[in-house]
PLY file of the C-alpha trace (Angstrom):
ply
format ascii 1.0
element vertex 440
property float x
property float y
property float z
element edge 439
property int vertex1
property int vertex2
end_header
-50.05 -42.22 -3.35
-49.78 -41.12 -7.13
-46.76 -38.73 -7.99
-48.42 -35.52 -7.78
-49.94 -35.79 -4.61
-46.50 -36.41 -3.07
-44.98 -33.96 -4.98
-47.39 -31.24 -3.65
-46.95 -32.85 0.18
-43.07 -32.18 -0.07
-43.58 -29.12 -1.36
-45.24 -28.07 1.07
-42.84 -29.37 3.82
-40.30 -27.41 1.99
-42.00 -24.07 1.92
-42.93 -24.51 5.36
-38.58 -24.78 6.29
-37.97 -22.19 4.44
-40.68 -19.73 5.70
-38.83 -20.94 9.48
-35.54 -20.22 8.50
-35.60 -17.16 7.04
-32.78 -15.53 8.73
-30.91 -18.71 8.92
-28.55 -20.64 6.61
-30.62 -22.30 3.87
-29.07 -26.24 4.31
-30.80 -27.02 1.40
-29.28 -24.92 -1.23
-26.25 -24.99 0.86
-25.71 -21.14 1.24
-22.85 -20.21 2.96
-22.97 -17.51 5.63
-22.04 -13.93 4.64
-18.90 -13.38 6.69
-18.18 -10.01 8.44
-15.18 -8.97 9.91
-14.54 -6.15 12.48
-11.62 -4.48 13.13
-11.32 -3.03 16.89
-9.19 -1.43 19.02
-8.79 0.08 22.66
-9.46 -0.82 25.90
-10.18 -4.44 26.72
-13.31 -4.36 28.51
-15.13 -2.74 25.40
-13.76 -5.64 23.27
-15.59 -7.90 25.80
-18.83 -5.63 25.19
-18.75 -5.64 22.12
-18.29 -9.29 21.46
-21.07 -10.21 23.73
-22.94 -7.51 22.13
-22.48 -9.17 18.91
-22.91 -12.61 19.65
-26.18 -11.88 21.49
-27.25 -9.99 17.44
-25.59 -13.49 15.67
-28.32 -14.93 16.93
-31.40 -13.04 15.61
-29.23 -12.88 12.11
-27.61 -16.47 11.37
-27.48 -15.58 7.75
-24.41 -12.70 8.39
-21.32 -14.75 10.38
-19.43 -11.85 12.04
-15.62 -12.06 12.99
-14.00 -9.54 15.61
-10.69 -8.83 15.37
-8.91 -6.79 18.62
-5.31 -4.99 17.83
-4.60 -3.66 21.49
-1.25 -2.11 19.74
-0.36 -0.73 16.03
-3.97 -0.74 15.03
-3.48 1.87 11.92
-0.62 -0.04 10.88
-2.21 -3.28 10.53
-5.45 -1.52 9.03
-3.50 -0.69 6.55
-1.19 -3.64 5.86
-4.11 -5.58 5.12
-5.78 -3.35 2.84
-2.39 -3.11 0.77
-2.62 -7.23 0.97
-6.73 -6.80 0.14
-7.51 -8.48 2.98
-9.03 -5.50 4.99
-11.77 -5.81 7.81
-15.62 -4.77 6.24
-16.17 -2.93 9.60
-13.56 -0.35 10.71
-13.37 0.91 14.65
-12.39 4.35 14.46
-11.59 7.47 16.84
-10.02 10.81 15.75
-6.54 9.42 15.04
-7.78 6.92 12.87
-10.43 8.61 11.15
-9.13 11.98 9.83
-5.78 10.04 8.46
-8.06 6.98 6.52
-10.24 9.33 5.26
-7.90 10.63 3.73
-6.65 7.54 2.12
-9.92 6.85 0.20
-10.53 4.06 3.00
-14.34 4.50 3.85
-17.74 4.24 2.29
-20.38 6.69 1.74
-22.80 5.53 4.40
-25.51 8.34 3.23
-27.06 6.24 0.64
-27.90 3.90 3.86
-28.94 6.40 6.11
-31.89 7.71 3.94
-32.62 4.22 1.88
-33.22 2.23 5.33
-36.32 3.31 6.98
-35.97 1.71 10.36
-32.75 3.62 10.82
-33.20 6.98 12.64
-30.44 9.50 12.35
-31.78 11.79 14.54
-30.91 9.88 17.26
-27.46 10.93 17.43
-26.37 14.03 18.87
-25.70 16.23 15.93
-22.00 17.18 17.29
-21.01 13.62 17.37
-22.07 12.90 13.53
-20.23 16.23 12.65
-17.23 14.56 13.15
-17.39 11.78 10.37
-19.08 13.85 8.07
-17.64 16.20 4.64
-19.05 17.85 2.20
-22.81 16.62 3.72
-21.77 13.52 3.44
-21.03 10.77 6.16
-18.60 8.36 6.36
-18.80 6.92 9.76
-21.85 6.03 12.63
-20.73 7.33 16.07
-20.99 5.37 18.99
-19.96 6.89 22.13
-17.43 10.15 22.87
-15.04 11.35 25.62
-15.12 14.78 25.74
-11.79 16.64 28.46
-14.86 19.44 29.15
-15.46 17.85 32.70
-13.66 18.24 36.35
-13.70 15.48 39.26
-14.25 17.02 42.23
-13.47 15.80 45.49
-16.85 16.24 47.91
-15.21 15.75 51.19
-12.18 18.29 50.66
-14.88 20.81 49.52
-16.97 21.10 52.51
-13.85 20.55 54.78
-12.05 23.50 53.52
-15.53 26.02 53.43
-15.53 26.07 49.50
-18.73 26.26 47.76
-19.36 23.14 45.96
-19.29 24.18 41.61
-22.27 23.81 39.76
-22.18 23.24 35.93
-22.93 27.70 35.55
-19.55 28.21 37.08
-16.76 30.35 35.97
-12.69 30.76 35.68
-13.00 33.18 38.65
-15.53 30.96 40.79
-12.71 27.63 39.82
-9.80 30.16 40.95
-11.09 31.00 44.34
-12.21 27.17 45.18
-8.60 25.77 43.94
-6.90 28.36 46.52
-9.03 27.42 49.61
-8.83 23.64 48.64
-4.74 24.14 48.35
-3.01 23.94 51.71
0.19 23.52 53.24
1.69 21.34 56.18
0.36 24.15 58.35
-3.33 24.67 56.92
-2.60 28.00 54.90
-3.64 28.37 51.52
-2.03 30.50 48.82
-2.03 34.27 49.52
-2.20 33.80 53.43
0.76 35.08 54.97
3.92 32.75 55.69
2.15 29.83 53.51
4.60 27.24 52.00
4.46 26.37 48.19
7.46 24.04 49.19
5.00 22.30 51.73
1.54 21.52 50.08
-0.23 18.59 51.26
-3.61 19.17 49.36
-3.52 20.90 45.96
-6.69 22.34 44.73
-6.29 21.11 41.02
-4.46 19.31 38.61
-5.24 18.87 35.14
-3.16 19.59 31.44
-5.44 19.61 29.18
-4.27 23.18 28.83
-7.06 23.58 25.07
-9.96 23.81 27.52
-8.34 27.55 28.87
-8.00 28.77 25.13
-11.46 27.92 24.21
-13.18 29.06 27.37
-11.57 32.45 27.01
-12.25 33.05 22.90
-9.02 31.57 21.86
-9.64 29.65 18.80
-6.74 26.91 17.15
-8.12 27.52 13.45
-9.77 29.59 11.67
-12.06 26.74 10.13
-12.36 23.32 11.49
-13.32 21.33 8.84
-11.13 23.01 6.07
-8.47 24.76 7.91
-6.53 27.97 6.51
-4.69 30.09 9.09
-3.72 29.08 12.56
-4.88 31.86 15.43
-3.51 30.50 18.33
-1.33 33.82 18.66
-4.59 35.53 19.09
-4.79 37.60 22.24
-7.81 35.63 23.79
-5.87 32.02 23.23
-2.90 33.62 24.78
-4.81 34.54 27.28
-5.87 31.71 28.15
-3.00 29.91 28.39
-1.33 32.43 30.34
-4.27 31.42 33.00
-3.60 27.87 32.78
-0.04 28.16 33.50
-0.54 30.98 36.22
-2.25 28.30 37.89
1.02 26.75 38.69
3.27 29.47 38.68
1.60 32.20 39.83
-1.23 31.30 41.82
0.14 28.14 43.40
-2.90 25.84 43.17
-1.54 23.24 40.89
1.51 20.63 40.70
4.15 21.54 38.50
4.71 19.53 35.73
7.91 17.60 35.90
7.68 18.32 40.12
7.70 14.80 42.34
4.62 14.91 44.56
3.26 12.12 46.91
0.17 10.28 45.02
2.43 10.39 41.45
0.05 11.79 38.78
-2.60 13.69 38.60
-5.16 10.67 39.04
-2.98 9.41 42.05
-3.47 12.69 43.85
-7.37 12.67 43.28
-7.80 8.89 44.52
-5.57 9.61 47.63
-7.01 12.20 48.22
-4.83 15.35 48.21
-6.68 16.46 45.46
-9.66 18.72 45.14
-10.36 19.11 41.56
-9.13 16.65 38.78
-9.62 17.66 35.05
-9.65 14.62 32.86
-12.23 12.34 30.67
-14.88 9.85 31.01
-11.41 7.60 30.17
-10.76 7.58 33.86
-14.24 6.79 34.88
-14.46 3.05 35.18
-11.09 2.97 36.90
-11.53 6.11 39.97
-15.07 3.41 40.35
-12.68 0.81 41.63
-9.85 2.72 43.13
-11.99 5.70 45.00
-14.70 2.97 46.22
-16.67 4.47 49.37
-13.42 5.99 51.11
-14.85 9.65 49.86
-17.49 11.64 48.10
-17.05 12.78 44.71
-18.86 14.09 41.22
-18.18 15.78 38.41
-19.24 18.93 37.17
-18.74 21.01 33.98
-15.07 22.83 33.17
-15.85 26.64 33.86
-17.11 28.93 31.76
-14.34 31.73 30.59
-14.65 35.42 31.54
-16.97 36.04 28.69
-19.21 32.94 29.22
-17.42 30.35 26.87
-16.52 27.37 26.62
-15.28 24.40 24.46
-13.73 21.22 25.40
-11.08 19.16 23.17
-13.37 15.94 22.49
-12.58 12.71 20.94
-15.71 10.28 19.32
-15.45 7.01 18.47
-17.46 4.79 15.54
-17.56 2.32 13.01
-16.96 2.80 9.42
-17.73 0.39 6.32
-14.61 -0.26 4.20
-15.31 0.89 0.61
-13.95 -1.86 -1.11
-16.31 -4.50 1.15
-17.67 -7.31 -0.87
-20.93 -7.48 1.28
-21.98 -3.02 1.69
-25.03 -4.19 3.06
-24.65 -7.17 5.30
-21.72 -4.73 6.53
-24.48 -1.73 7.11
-26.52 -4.12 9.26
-23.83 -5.18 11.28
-22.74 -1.69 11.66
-26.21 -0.67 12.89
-26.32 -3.19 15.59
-22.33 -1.69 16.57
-23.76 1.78 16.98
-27.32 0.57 18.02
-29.19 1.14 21.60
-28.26 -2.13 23.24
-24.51 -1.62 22.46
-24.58 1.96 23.35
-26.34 1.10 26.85
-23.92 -1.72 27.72
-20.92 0.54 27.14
-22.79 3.35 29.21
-23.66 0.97 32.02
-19.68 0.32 32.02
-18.77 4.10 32.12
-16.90 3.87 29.12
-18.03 5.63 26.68
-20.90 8.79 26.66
-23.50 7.54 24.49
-24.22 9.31 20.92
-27.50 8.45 21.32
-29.27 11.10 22.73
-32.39 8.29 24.21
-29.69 6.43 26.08
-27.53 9.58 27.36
-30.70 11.01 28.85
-31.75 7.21 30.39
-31.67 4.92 32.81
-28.08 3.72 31.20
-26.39 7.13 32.05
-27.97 10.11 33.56
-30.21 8.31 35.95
-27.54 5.25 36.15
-26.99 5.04 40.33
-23.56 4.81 40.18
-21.13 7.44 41.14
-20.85 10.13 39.87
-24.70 11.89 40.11
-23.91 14.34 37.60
-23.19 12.40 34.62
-25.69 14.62 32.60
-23.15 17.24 33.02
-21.25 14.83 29.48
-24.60 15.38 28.02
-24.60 19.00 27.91
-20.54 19.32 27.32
-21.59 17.78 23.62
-22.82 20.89 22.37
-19.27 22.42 23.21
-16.92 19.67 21.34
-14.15 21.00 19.60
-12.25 18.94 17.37
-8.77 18.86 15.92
-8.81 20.40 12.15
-10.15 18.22 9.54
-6.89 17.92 7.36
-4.55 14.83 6.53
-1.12 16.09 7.60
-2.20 18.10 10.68
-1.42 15.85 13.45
2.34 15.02 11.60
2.58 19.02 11.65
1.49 19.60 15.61
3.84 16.91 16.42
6.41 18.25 14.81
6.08 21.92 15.35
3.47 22.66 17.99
3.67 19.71 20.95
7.54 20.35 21.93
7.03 24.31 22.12
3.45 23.78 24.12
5.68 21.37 25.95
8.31 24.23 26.96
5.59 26.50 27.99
3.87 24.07 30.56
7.15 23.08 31.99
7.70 27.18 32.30
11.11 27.29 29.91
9.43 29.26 27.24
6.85 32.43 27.71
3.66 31.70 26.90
2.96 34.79 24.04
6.71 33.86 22.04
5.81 29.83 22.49
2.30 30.43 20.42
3.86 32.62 18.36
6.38 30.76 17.33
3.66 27.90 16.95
1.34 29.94 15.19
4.32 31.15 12.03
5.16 27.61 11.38
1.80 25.87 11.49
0.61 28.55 9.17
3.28 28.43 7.16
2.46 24.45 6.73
-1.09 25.66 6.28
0.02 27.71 3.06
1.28 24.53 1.41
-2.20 22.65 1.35
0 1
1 2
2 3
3 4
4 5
5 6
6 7
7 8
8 9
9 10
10 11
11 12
12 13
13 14
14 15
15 16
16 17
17 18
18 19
19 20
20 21
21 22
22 23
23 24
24 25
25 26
26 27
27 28
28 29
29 30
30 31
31 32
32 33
33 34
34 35
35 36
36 37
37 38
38 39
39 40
40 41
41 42
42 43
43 44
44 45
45 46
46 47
47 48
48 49
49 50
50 51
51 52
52 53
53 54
54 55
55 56
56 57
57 58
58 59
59 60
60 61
61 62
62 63
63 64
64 65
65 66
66 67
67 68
68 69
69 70
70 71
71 72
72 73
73 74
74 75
75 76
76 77
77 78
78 79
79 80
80 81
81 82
82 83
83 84
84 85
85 86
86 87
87 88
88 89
89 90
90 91
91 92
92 93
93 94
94 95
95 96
96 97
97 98
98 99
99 100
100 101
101 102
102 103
103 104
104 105
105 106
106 107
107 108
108 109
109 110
110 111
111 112
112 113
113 114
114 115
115 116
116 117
117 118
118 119
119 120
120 121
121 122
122 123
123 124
124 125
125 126
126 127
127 128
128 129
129 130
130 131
131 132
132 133
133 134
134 135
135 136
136 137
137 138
138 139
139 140
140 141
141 142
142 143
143 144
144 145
145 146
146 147
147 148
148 149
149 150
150 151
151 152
152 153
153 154
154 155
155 156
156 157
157 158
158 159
159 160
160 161
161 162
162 163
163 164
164 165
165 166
166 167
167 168
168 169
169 170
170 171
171 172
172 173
173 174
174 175
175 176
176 177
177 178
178 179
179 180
180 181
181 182
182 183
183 184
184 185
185 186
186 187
187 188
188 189
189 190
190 191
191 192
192 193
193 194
194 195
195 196
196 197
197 198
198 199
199 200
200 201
201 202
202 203
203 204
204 205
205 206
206 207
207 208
208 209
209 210
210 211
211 212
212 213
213 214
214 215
215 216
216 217
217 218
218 219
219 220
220 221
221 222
222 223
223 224
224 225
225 226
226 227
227 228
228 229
229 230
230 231
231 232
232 233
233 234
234 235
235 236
236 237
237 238
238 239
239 240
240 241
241 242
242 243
243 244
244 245
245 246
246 247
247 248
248 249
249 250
250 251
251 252
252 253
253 254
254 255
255 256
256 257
257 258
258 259
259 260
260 261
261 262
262 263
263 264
264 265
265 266
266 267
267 268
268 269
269 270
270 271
271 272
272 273
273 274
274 275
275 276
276 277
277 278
278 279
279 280
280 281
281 282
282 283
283 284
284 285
285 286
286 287
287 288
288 289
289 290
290 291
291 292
292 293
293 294
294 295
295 296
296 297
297 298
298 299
299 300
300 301
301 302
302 303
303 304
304 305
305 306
306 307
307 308
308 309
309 310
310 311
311 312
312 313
313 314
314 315
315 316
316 317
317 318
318 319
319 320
320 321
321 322
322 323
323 324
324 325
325 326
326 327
327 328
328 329
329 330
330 331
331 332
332 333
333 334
334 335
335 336
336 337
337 338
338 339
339 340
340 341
341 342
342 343
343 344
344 345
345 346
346 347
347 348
348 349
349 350
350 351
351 352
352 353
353 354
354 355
355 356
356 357
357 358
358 359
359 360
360 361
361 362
362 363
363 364
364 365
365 366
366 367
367 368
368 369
369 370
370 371
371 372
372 373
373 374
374 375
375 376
376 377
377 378
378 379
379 380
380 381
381 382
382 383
383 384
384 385
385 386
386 387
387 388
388 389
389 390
390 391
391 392
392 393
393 394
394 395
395 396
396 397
397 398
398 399
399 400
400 401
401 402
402 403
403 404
404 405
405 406
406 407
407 408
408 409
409 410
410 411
411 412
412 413
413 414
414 415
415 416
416 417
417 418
418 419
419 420
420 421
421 422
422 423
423 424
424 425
425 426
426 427
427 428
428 429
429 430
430 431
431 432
432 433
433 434
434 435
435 436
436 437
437 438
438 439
């Protein structure tokens, strides 16, 4: 065999490798693997999701070696001690404390550049609310991939027919919620609130619990801000937010249909009450979902429905989304972009749905087999799917959660434990957040 002929045979061998390995290492020019690392945080089981999520994309995409990295505790802090040591994660896990705060700090790339460069990507996938929340000045900083929006009650089937209330539907209202959480509230004796001789010091079965008091100001008008996104003036003073949470804390005080905060009741919290069942309606999150799966089992029937409309047809619900964001100092922006993609992708999104952990951002998968027509409990998850369009979020600035903390949680505190009146409480709320507001 002369030289060129074997030249031209191992040439061809070679070309015939490398048209194989394409997405693999190349062990003949000895290329390392582009190395990825994500930065997580929150509950366990959507660590484990996400891992097998990723290992199962690893294997399409042996050219990109991807390293996850779970902080169960002091997630921000470590965030940022390793960008100060420039060793930060390429891939960031965020939610709404993490996100407004690093944003803030310069910590994110641009992502827009990707989103209209990379054809097979399809933004229009996501509901728009849930990109709206990672995005300024039309620009967006962040992928969503699942929220937990407070807009939805857990209702208790079995205490509802037993005590002759209507089951809700999601076209409910405040007045339609009032009258069910009075005949689902009942003493040692059977009475409910407003019969004669009942006993508020005797309640076996309350008709609600819930304190995610934000859902009362929205529903009835009440607004926090004036402008989410750029915040000037604080109208929680406003007579339709006062309103509101005059009707939230009537609820215990007044109408008798709800545990007092701070007030030792068999079952513990709120949750407690609902699983034992001395609880008709529970207001919470998808957050509880997974967990009232295991506890609740088949020992009653229960769903959710929608939180009810306010006396002028309103609503809004206090709603958290979670995502992944590039760091903006990441050696590898677009080896980072397709990891990030497969993060906030279908198959991710449908695992964590299957689990009840998250409501998908994608709009496909919310609507599916993966969520609304997923068999188990409860039948009206589609009821998340339509609370998106009323998300409210808290106000887009950097020192806003340090100012609530300091001057708005320990009044709203007083007022739900009944030592301060509701209209001085947001008042007093309202002067200093807006005079914080005036500094920006």
């Amino acid at each position: 065999m002369n030289i060129t002929k074997y030249f031209l045979i191992l040439y061809g061998i070679l070309l015939l490798l490398a048209c194989g390995c394409s997405k693999k290492i190349s062990s003949l020019t000895g290329t390392e693997p582009v190395k990825i690392k994500v930065a997580l945080t929150g509950p366990y089981e959507a660590n484990v999701i996400v891992s097998e999520l990723l290992g199962k994309w690893q294997k399409e995409h042996e050219g990109i070696a991807v390293e996850v990295d779970y902080t169960p505790q002091f997630y921000s802090d470590k965030i940022l001690t390793e960008i100060a040591a420039d060793s930060a994660p390429d891939i960031i896990f965020c939610d709404g404390d993490i996100f407004v705060p690093f944003f803030f700090k310069d910590v994110f790339l641009d992502l827009t550049s990707f989103v209209e460069s990379d054809k097979s990507f399809d933004i229009k996938r996501f509901y728009p609310e849930t990109l709206k929340k990672f995005e300024s000045n039309r620009k967006l900083y962040c992928l969503p991939a699942g929220s937990r929006s407070s807009g939805i009650i857990y209702y208790n089937k079995d205490l509802f027919k037993r005590s002759g209330a209507a089951l809700p539907d999601d076209n409910w209202n405040t007045t339609e919620f009032l009258a069910a959480a009075k005949r689902l509230t009942a003493d040692a004796n059977g009475r409910h609130p407003g019969d004669k001789a009942f006993d508020p010091g005797r309640i076996t079965t309350y008709g609600y619990a819930g304190r995610t008091w934000e859902n009362f100001v929205y529903s009835f008008g009440g607004r926090f801000v004036d402008r989410w996104d750029d915040p000037a003036k604080c109208l929680l003073n406003e007579n339709l937010a006062v309103a509101g949470m005059q009707f939230a804390m009537d609820l215990s005080y007044k109408q008798g249909v709800s545990p007092r905060p701070g007030v030792p009741v068999n079952g513990g919290s709120d949750r407690g009450l609902f699983v034992s069942g001395q609880l008709g309606m529970f207001q919470s999150s998808i957050g509880d979902l997974p967990d009232l799966r295991k506890e609740i089992g088949d020992r009653f029937g229960w769903d959710v429905v929608l939180f009810p409309k306010g006396p002028s047809g309103k609503r809004g619900f206090p709603t958290d989304v979670s995502g992944y964001a590039i760091y903006q100092m990441t050696g590898h922006p677009q080896e980072a972009w397709e990891v990030l993609k497969c993060l906030t992708g279908e198959a991710g999104q449908a695992m964590l749905a299957d689990a009840g952990i998250l409501h998908p951002s994608d709009m496909k998968i919310a609507q599916g087999e993966h969520w609304a027509a997923n068999p188990l409990p409860p039948a009206n998850k589609k009821a998340l799917n339509d609370a998106v369009q009323y998300s409210e979020y808290e106000p887009f600035h950097q020192m806003w959660r340090e100012a609530w903390d300091r001057n708005g949680a320990p009044r709203i505190e007083l007022i739900l434990d009944n030592k301060m009146p509701v209209k001085q409480g947001l008042d007093d709320i309202t002067i200093d957040m807006n005079e914080f507001l005036s500094h920006r």
